[in-house]
N, C-alpha and C positions, 0 to 999 in steps of 0.2 A: 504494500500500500504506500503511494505516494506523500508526504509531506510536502502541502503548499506553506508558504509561509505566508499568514496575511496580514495585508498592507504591510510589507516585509518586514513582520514580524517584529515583537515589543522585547526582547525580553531584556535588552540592554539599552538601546538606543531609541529615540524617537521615531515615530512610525514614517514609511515612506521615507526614510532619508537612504542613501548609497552605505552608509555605516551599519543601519539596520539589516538592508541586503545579506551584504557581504556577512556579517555574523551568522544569518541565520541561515547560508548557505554551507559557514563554517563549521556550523552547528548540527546540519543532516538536514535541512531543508534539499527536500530537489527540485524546487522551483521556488523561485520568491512572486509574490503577489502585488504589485503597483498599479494604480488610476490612473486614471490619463484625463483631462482635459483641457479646454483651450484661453489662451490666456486673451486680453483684448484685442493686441496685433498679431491674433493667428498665429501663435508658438504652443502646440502642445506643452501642456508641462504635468507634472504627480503629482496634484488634488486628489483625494477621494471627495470632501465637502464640495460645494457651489460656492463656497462663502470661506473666509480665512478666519473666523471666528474663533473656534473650538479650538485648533493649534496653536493662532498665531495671535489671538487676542485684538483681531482686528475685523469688523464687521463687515468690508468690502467685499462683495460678489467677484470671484476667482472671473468673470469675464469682463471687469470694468478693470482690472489692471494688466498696465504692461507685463508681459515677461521680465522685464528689469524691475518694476516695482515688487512683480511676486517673488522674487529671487530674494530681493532686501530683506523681504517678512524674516522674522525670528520664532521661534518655537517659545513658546511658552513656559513650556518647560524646562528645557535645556536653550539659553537663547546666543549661544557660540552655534548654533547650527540653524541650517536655512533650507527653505525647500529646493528643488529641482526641476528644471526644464527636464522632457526626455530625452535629447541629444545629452544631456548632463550623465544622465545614465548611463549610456550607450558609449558616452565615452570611456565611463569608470571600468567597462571589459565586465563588470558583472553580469551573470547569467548559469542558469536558464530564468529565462523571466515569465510571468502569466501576466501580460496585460491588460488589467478592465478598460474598456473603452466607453467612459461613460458619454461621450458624445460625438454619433459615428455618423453614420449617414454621408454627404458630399466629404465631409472631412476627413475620413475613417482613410481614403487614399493618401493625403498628406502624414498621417503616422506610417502608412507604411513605406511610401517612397522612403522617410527619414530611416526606417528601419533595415530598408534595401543600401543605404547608402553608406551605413556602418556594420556592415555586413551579419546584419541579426537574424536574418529570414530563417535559419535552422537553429534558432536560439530562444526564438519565443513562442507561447502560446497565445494565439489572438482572441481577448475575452468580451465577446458583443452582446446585445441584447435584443436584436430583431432577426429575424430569417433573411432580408435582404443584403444586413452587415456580414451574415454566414455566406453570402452569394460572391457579393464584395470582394473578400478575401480571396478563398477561391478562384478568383478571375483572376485577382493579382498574381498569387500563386499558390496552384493547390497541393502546394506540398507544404505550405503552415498549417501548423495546425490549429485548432479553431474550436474551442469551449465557448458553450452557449448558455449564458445566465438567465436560464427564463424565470423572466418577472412574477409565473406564477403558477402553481400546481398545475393547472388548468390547458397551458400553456405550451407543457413537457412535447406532448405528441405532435405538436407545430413542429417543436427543435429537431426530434426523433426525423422527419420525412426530409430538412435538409441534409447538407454534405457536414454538419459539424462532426468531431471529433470525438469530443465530451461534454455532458451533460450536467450540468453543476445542480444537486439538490439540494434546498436547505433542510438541516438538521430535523426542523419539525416535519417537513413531509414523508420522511423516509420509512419504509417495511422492505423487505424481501421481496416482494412480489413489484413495485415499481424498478428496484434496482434489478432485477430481470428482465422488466420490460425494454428497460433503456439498454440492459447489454445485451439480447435479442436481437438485438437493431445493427450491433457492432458497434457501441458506441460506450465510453466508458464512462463510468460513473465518478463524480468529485464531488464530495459532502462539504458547506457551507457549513461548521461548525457553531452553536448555539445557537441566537433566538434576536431577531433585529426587535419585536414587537415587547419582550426583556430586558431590552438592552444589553445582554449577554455577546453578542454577534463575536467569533474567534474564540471564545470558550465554550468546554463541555467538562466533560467528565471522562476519567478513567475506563470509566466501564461500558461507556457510550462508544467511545473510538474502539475496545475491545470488540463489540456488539460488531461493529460495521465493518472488522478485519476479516470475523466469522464471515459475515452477508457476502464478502470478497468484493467490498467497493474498492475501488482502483485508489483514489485519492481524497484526502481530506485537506480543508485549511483552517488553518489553527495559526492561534497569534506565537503562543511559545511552544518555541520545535522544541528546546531542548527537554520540556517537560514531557511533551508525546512520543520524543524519538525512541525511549525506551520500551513503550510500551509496541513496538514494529516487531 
């Protein structure tokens, strides 16, 4: 079973930073987990929020600022460290990466040119959220691979009839009987650890990640690898 690291992973460093990566790739993470959004002159950069609130103690909506304003922001918590463009990443050589793309559509080709152009195409997972972003990819080139975040249980058998790779379920929908469905299909499974509507989201439990090694889900993401990597 895979170890995503999400929002690459808390266990040292502030989330989404190149430091946070790198650890928790050092750490048995086999993939790390970063955002993607777009800044106000059209620079991708690693957002999970819409807004710089929650990290950076700054209110402003992640698409009213430059890439050079968002760069300036400080973390909150740690404020010696600053967020990232994606070329920031791309350059830092870390990888394998799973990138959520939270706003894909016409833009979705400008991450991947940048992706093609630091030679990442066999290095990352493309993570979307509509059937057409699944199409997208694929045309660019259908040897990325390509997880599908469906937005909702409901959803699942949309993702299932594209060309995606993997099928990301969250924690609460999961039995035996979907995670067949979705590997049925050839398509593997990657469990969204805890509970967004808890506020738990990258946590679970012990006996939950056990449970879903049994079911032989493919992958999960979890905020601290170094606590789940033992239980593999």
């Amino acid at each position: 079973m895979l170890l995503i690291a999400h929002r690459g992973g808390t266990d040292s460093f502030p989330e989404l930073t190149i430091d946070a990566a790198r650890h928790s790739l050092n750490s048995g993470a086999h993939y790390v987990e970063l955002d993607i959004r777009f800044a106000k002159d059209g620079v991708p950069v690693i957002s999970h929020d819409n807004n710089a609130l929650k990290l950076f103690g700054n209110p402003a909506r992640i698409a009213d600022l430059t890439a050079e304003q968002f760069v300036s922001l400080r973390y909150v918590c740690k404020d010696h460290y600053h967020p990232h463009t994606l070329e920031d990443v791309l350059v830092s050589g870390i990888a394998p990466i799973l990138f959520h793309v939270k706003e894909g559509g016409d833009r979705l080709v400008r991450i991947l040119d940048i992706i093609r152009i630091h030679g990442y195409e066999d290095k990352v997972v493309m993570g979307v959220t509509t059937s057409g972003d699944v199409s997208d990819v694929k045309a660019f080139n259908d040897k990325i691979k390509v997880l599908a975040f469906a937005p909702s249980r409901k959803q699942i058998t949309e993702f299932i009839d594209t060309d995606a790779d993997i099928i990301r379920l969250w924690e609460e929908w999961l039995d035996e009987d979907l995670v067949r469905l979705v590997q049925a299909s050839g398509k593997q499974v990657w469990v969204m650890s805890g509970s967004s509507a808890k506020g738990t989201v990258g946590y679970t439990t012990s006996d939950h990640i056990l449970s879903w090694k049994r079911m032989g889900v493919d992958g999960i993401l979890v905020d601290k690898i170094e606590q789940a990597k033992p239980l593999l």
